[in-house]
C-alpha positions, 0 to 999 in steps of 0.5 A: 107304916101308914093308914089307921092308928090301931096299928102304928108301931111302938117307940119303947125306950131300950132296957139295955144297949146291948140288947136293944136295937132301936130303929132310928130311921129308914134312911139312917147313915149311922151303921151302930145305929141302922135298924132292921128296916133302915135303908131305901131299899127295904120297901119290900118288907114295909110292903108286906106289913102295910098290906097286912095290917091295913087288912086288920083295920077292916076286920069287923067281925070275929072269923072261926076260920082263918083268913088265907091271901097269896100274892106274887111281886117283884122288888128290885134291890142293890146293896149297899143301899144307903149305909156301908156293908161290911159283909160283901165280898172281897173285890165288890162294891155293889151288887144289884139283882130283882126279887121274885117274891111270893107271900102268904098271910094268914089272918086268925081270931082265936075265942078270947078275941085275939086276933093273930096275923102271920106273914110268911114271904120268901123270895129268890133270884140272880144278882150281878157285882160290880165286876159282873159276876153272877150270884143267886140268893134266896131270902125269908121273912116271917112277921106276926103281930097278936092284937088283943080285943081292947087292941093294946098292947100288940105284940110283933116279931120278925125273922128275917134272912138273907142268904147270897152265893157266889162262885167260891165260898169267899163270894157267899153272904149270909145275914139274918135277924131276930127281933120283937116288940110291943106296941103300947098305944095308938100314939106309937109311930114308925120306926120303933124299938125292937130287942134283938133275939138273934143276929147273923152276920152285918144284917141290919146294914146288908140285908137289902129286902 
């Protein structure tokens, strides 16, 4: 999360372990301690919020009408990608595919001045194991974020799956996650705490976009 202060993330300690998940790093290799941006490969994801948020560091004025960009990329992915999966399925070590991503953020200013940014991405594609059976997948990501006029406290949240299927129901993965979070002040940097809402399956560490 680079570029102006206005929105670096927060780094709130956990009320509780239990509902907590704090995001240590990247490039964690601690699976009881990976959070939902850990791992190399999660750049997709990074990219959207990077984009979107340098997008409200230049919003000067406050707009009736709401702000609408699309975009189209690609992101090639593997998993593992850096931490175990416990998820994949019997027989695989590795699975590789590409991306074909579309998104769509909505910037909107209501009339208390609140400034509310909606990031919708999906994507879909093929992927390969290691023993060179095909899979598809399809994955979904939604990020908002609510900056008030005096710009904190921020409030973020994140609902992310992904969803994989092979031949056979034992060569499917499903994983996803919910969380939210609030960023109190322009010293809070990357990567933050979040309280995890909802968690399907091992998402934090198979989750590879």
């Amino acid at each position: 999360m680079r570029g102006s202060n206005r929105f670096r993330t927060a780094s709130k300690e956990p009320k509780s372990e239990t509902n907590k998940t704090k995001v240590k790093s990247m490039k964690s290799q601690n699976t009881n301690q990976a959070g939902p941006l850990a791992g190399t490969n999660r750049m997709a994801v990074l990219a959207v919020l990077v984009t979107a948020l340098a997008s409200l560091s230049t919003l000067a004025v406050v707009a009736a009408t709401p702000a609408v960009t699309q975009d189209r990329f690609t992101v090639p992915f593997t998993i593992p990608f850096g931490v175990p999966c416990v998820d994949l399925p019997p027989g695989v070590t590795s699975i590789s595919g590409v991306a074909e991503f579309f998104q769509r953020t909505i910037t909107r200013v209501d009339s208390s001045g609140v400034t509310h940014l909606n990031i919708d991405a999906t994507a879909f594609g093929a992927a390969i194991d290691n023993n060179g059976v095909v899979y598809s997948f399809n994955y979904a990501n939604h990020f908002s974020i609510d900056v008030p006029p005096g710009e904190f406290p921020q409030q973020i949240r994140m609902t992310d799956h992904f969803n994989l299927y092979g031949e056979g129901k034992a060569n499917h993965m499903q994983v996803g996650f919910v969380i939210v979070g609030t960023i109190d002040a322009s010293g809070d940097v990357f990567p933050w705490d979040t309280e995890t809402i909802n968690i399907r399956g091992d998402a934090f560490n198979c989750d590879p976009i």
